[in-house]
C-alpha positions in Angstrom: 0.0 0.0 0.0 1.3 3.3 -1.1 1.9 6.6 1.1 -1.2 8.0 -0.2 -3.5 5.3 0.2 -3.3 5.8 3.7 -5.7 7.7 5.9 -4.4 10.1 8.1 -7.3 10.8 11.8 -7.2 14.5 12.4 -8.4 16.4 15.5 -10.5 18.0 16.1 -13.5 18.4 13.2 -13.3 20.4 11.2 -9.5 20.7 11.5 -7.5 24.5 11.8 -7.7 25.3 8.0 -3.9 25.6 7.8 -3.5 22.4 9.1 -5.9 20.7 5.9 -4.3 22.6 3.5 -0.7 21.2 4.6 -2.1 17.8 4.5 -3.5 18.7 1.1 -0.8 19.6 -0.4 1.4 17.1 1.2 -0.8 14.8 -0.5 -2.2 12.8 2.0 -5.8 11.5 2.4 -7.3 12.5 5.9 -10.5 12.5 8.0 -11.1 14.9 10.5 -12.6 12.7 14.2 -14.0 14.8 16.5 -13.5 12.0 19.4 -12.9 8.3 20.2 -16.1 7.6 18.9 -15.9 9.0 15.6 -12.1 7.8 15.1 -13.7 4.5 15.5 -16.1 4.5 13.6 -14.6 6.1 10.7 -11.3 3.9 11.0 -10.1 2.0 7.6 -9.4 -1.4 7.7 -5.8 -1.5 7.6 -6.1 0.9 10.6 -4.9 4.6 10.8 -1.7 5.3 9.3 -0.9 8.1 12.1 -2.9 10.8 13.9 -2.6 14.6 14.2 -4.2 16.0 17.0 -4.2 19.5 17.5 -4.7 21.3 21.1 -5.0 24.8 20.8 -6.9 25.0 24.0 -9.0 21.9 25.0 -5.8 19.8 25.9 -7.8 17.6 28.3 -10.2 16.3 25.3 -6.8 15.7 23.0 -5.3 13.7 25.2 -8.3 11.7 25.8 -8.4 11.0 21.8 -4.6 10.2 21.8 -4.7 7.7 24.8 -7.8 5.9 23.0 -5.7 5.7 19.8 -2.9 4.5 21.4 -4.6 2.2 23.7 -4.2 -1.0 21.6 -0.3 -2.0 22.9 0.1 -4.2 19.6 -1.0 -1.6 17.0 -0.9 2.2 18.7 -1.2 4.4 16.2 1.6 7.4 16.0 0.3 10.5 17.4 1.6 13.8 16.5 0.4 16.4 18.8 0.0 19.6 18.1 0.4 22.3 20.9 -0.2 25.6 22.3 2.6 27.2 24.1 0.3 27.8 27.1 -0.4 24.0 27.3 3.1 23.0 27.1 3.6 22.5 31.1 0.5 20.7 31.1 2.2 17.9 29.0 4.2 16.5 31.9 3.2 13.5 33.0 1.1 12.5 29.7 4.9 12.0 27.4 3.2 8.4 26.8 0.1 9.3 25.0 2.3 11.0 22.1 5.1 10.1 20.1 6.0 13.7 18.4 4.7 17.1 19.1 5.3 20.5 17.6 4.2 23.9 18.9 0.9 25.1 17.1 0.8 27.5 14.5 3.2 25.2 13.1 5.5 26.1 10.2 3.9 24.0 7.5 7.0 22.5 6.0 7.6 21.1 10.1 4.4 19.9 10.1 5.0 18.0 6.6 8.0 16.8 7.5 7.5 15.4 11.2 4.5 13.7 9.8 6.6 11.9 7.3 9.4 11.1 9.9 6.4 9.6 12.7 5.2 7.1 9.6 8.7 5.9 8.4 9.7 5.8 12.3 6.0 3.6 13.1 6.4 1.3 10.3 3.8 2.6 8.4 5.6 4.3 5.5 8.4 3.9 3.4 11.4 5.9 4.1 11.3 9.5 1.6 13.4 9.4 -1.5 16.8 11.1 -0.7 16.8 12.6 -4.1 13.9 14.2 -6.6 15.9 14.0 -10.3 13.5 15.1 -12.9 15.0 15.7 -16.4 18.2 17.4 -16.2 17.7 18.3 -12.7 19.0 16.7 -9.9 18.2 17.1 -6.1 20.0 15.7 -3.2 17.6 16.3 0.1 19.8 15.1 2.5 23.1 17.2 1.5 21.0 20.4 0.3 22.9 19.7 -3.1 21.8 20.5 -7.1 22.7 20.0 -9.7 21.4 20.8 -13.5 22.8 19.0 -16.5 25.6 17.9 -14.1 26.4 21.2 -13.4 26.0 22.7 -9.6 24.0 25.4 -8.6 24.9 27.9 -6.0 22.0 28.1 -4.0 20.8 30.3 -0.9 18.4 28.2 1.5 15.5 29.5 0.7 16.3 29.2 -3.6 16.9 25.4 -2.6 14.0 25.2 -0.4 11.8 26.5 -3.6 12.9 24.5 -5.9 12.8 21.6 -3.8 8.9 22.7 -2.9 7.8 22.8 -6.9 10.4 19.8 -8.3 8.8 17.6 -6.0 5.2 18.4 -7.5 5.9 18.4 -11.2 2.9 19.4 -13.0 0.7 21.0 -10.5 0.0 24.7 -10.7 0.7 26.8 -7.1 -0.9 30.2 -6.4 2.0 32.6 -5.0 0.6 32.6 -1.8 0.4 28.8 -1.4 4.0 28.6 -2.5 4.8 31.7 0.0 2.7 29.5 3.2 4.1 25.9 2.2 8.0 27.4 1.9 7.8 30.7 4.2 5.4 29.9 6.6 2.0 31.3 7.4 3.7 34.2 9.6 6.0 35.8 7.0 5.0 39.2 6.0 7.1 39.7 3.1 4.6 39.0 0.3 4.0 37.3 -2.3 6.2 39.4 -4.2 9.1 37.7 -2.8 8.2 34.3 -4.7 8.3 36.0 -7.6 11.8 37.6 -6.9 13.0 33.8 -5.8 11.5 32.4 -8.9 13.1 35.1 -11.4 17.0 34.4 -9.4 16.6 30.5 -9.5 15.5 30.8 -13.2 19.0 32.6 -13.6 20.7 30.1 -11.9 19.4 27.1 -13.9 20.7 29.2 -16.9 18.3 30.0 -20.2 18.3 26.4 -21.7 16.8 25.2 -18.3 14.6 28.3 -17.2 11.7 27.1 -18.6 11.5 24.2 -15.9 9.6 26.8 -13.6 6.8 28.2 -15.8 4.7 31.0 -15.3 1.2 30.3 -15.4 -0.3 33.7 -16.3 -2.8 34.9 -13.6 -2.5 31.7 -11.4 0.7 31.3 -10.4 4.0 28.9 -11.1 4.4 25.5 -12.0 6.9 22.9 -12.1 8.0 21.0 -15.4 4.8 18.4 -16.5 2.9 15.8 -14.1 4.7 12.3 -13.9 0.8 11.7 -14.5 0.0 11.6 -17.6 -3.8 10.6 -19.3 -4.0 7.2 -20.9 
């Protein structure tokens, strides 16, 4: 079973919208429980693939839906809690109940990527690709390396970060201002006029034959090279 046949409980329902829209784009498939009863009885077959529970406020009711998830000892399901900073002393005491936990409003990019790590770490997903390599480009995740047509590119963090954001979505069309929240966060005030600015110096940097990987869809937004999907 792939990654994205998996279904993902999320607390509470309906979930934070920034917190959907991660998973969204993320691409996994989800189902918002409002409690035990409804993570129940809307549980797939193969069981839940991991959980992400979000306490804003109501810790005691978030803990209660994490212990019930994680009450079977042969099959708990990973739990990634979500958390106010006000709550945080509150935790102690309850460290069993949750395998991962990040402060909420989380960046998007940590919440992507500390979901990914609790389903690789639990078993229930194969471990990321280390690389993304479409056409001449080349991507090493784990060294923060490119390269284009064998050539290296001198990137800045958030160039690499970018490119690494649209390469690993080939095909689908991003609004600035999903590409500024997924990559920047939702608390960065620069505007949306700063993707453009990123876009216009990686497109230099990938050089004229290779610019045309990052297209400009006119009035939407940017998109990557073609879909790896492609109609029958």
């Amino acid at each position: 079973m792939s990654d994205a046949d998996q279904l993902v409980a999320v607390h509470p329902d309906p979930p934070p919208p920034e917190l959907a829209r991660v998973l969204d784009l993320a691409g996994h498939r989800w189902k918002a429980v409002a409690d035990a009863a409804a993570a129940d009885a809307d549980r797939p077959p193969e069981g839940w693939a991991a959980a992400v529970v979000v306490a804003a406020d109501e810790l005691d009711r978030a803990l209660a839906l994490c212990r019930h998830l994680r009450a079977d000892p042969t099959d708990p399901v990973p739990v990634l809690l979500v958390v106010s900073g006000a709550l945080l002393d509150d935790l102690t005491g309850h460290l069993d109940l949750f395998d991962d936990f990040c402060l909420h409003p989380a960046h998007p990019r940590e919440l992507e990527v500390r979901l990914a790590h609790l389903t690789v770490r639990a078993g229930r997903a194969a471990p990321p690709d280390e690389t993304i390599e479409y056409g001449p480009l080349s991507m090493n995740l784990q060294t923060y390396q490119a390269v284009v047509d064998g050539r290296p590119l001198d990137l800045t963090y958030m160039e690499y970060e970018l490119l690494r954001f649209l390469a690993a979505h080939p095909g689908r069309v991003f609004t600035r201002e999903a590409i500024l929240s997924q990559v920047w966060g939702y608390d960065y005030y620069g505007g949306a006029r700063t993707v453009d600015v990123h876009v216009r110096r990686l497109r230099a940097k990938l050089g004229e034959e290779h610019a045309g990987l990052i297209e400009t869809v006119r009035s939407v937004g940017y998109r990557f090279g073609q879909s790896r999907w492609q109609p029958r």
